[in-house]
Residue, then its C-alpha position, 0 to 999 in steps of 0.5 A: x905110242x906118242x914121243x915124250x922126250x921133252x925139252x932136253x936135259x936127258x937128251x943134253x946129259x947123254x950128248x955130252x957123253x959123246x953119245x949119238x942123240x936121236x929124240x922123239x917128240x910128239x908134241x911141235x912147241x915142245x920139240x921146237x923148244x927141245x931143238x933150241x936147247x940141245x943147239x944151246x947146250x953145244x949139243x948139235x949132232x942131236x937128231x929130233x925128231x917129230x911124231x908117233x915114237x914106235x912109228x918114227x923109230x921103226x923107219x930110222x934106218x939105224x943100224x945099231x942102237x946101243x940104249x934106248x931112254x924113255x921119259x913118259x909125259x907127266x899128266x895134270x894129276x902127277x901120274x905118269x903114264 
């Protein structure tokens, strides 16, 4: 399952609440982009991390995760996977 977290502004919302924000993108310019809007938007304790998302959460050392947001990417024809 590839990380589609995309450039922030779920990740900014839910931050902004207090949340503790950990992001998964799968894609390098788009979690580039993401890490400068979070850090843009005073969001800085955001964890963002890069790679395959069932892969990547399952080796977080997380205790406990109270919600989990997915926002699958978008393909060229408008549908979403």
């Amino acid at each position: 399952m590839r990380g589609y977290f995309g450039i922030g502004v779920d990740g900014i919302a839910r931050g902004r609440t207090g949340a503790r924000v950990v992001c998964i993108e799968s894609d390098p310019v788009t979690a580039c982009m993401l890490r400068w809007n979070l850090s843009c938007n005073g969001i800085a304790s955001a964890m963002v991390l890069r790679g395959d998302a069932r892969r990547t959460v399952d080796a977080l050392s997380i205790d406990r995760i109270d919600a989990v947001f997915a926002d699958p990417d978008r393909r060229p024809d408008g549908r979403r996977t």
